[in-house]
N, C-alpha and C positions, 0 to 999 in steps of 0.2 A: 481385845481377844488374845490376852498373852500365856494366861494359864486355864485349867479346864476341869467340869467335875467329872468324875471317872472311876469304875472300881478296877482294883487291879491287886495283882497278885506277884510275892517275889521268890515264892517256890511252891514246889508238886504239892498237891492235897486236897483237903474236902475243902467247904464251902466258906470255915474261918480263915481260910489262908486268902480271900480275895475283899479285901477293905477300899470302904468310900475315903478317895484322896483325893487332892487338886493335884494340878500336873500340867506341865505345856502342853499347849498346842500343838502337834506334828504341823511340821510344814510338811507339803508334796515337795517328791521330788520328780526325774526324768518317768514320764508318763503316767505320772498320778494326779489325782484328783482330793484335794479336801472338802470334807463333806460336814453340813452341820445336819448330826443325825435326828430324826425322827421318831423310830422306833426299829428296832432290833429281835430281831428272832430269833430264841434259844432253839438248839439242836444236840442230841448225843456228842455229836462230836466236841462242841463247849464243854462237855462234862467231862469225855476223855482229855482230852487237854489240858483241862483243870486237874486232873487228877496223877496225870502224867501215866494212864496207864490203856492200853497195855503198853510196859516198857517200850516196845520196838517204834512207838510214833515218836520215842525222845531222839532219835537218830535226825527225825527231821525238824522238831517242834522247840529242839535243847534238850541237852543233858540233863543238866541241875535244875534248871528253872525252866519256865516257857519263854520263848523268845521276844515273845509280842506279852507283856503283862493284862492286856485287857481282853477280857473274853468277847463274843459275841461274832459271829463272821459275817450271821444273814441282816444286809443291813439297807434302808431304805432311809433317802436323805438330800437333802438341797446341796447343789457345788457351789464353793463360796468359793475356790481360789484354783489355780491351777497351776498344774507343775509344768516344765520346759515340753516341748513335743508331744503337749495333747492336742489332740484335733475330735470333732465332734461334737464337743462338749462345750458348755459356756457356761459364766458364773450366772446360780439362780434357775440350773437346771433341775428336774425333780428326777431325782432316781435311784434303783435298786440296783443288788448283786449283793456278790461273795466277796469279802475280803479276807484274803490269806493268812490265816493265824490268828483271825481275832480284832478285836479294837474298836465293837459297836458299843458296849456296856459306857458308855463315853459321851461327852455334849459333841464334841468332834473327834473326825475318824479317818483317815488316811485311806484311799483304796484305788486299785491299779484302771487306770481308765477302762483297761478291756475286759473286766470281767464286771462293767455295768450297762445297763440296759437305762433307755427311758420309763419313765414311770406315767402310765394315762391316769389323763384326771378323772376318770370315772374309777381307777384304784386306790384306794384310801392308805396312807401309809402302814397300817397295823396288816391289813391284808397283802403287801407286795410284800413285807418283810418277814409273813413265814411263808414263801415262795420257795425262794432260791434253792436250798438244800434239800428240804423233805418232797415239796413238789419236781425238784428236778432228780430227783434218785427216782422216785415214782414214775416220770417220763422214761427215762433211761431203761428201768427195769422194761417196761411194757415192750418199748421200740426194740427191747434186746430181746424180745420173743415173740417180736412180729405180730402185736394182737390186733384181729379182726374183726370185723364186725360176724356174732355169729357162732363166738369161741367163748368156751366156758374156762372161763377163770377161775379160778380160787387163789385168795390172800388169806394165807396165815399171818395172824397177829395185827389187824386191819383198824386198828382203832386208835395207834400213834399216828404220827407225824405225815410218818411215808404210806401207812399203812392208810389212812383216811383218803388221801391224797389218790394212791394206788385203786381204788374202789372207785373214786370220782370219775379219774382218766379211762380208766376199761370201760365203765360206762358209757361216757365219752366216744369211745371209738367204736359204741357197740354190742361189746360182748354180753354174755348172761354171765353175771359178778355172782359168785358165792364166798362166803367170807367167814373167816372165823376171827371169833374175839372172846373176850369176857363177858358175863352174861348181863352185866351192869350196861355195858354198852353196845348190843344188839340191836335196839334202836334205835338211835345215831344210827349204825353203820349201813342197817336198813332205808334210812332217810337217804344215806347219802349215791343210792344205787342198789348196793347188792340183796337181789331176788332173793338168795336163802342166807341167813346167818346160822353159826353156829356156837356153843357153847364151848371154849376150847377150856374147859379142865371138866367135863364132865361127856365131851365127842371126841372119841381118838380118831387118830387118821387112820388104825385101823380100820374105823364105823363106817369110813368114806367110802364110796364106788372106785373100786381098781382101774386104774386106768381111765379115771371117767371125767377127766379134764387137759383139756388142748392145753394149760400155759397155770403151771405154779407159781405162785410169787412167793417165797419165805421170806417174810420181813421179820418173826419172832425169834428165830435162829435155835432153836429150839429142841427142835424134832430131831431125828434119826433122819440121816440120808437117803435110805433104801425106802424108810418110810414113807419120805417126799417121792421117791422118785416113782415107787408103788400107784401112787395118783393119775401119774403122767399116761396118755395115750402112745401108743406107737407111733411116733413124727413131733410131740410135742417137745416140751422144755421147760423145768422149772429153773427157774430166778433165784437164788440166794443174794439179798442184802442186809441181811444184818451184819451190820459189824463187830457184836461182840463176840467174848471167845474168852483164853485165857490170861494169866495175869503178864503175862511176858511176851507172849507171839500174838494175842487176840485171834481173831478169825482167821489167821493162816494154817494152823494144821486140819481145820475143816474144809478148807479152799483145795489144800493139797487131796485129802481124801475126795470132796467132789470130783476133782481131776481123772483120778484113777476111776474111779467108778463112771465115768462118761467117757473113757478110752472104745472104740466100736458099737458103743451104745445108739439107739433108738430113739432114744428118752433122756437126752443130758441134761446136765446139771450146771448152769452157767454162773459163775461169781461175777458179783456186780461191785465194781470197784467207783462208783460213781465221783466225776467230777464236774467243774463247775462249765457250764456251756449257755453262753450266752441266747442261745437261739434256743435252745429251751425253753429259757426264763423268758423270752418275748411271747413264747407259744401260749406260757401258763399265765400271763400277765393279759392278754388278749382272751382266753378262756372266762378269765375272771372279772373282765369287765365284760362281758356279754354275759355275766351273770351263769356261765353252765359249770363253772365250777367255785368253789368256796372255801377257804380253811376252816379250819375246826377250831376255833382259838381259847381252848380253856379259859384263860384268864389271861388279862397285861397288868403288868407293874408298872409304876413309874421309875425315873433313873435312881430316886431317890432310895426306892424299896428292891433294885435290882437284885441284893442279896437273896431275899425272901424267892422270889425268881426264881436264881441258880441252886436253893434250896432243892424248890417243888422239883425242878429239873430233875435233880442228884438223889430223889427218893423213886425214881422210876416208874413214877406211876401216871404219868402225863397224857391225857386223852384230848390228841393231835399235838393241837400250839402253845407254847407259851412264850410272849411277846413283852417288851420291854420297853416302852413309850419315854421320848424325850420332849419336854416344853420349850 
């Protein structure tokens, strides 16, 4: 086990700048864990990363290059070795989480003891590894507007990652889900909970009932703010997670405008900065083996065809998951 197969990348760009190489092994270091991955779940964030944009994530991710050359963050996988001061964990254990910047695209993969959870054997690896990110932004948003059983929801843009996920969990806790999507996958999103769908390039938000929902979720990022906020009930809260935006600040000057526009408001407008939270991933891991909730998983690649993957990724048009299997 001295070198390893892995795609990996040595500066900003599209999907030719990441080639299949061999490369060492990482060893762990003070509280990490090595993992021999399983399968990996691509997310947005993969692609900004890969991309190095918007500009402002190179502040944390590296200037020139990306700091971690191997993409992939959501990652499900066996502990084969362990670094000085882990505890919890033993060689041969099965499990998920987020590793920081990357390094699932990979046969092994480095990641910090605490941002993993146990994996139950009634979750198959393909299904624990698009958890972490898409399913836990979709927790996060919910819990951050306190949804009820009871409360009508609506998700814009319902039929990616977070957006699937986001329809599952409100259901989940109850609510009447209405959901907007593409008209291609109206049924999906139907299946997967929400009472009404709607056709989102041919229903504006105009067409909506004013005011006629306790808790927005904007995951398409899309819309007009006043637009969004126009939905919102007196006492409710809509959700902003999407993270795109523009080519230099991304989603920050729409964050800022949120901001002001929920200054004595009624109806605020809350940005969703989502990170990694272990007690999430236990929540939506237990979810999932009780069978009440499920990813959406387009397709999986093998590690061989991972390119093909970060393709599909990088063309936007991804309906839920797309998953990246190791043998």
């Amino acid at each position: 086990m001295n070198d390893m197969d892995a795609w990996i990348q040595t500066r900003y760009g599209g999907v030719d700048e990441v080639t299949r190489t061999r490369i060492d092994v990482p060893q762990p270091r003070r509280g990490e864990v090595l993992l021999r991955v399983r399968a990996t779940g691509l997310n947005a964030a993969d692609r900004h990363i890969m991309t190095g944009e918007p500009l402002l994530l190179r502040s944390a991710f590296g200037w020139s290059r990306p700091k971690q050359p191997v993409r992939g963050i959501d990652v499900a996988g066996i502990v084969v070795a362990l670094g000085p001061e882990v505890s919890g964990f033993a060689v041969g254990d099965e499990v998920v989480g987020e590793i920081p910047g990357g390094g699932g695209l990979a046969e092994y993969a480095i990641a910090p003891a605490g941002r993993l959870v146990p994996r139950p054997a009634e979750v198959d690896p393909v299904t624990a590894a698009a958890l972490p990110i898409a399913g836990g932004t979709a927790w996060q948003a919910l819990r951050r507007a306190d949804v009820a059983s009871g409360d009508r929801v609506l998700a814009l843009g319902a039929s990616g990652g977070v957006g699937t996920f986001t329809v599952q969990l409100a259901a989940v806790r109850g609510a009447e889900v209405h959901a907007s999507c593409s008209e291609r996958n109206r049924t999906l999103v139907a299946s997967l909970g929400a009472s009404t769908t709607y056709d989102r390039r041919t229903v504006r938000l105009a067409d909506l009932p004013e005011r006629g929902f306790d808790v927005v979720v904007d995951i398409a990022g899309d819309s007009p703010l006043r637009a969004v906020r126009r939905l919102v009930r007196d006492g409710g809260s809509a959700v902003l997670v999407a993270g795109e935006g523009g080519r230099v600040l991304g989603p920050i000057p729409r964050v800022a405008r949120a901001a002001a526009l929920s200054v004595f408001s009624r109806r605020p407008l809350h940005p969703l900065a989502a990170t990694a939270k272990p007690e999430a991933l236990r929540e939506l891991l237990a979810l999932a083996a009780d069978g009440r909730i499920a990813p959406v998983v387009e397709r999986t690649w093998p590690l061989a065809e991972a390119g093909a993957a970060l393709a599909h990724l990088a063309a936007g048009r991804t309906v839920g998951k797309v998953v990246v299997t190791v043998e």
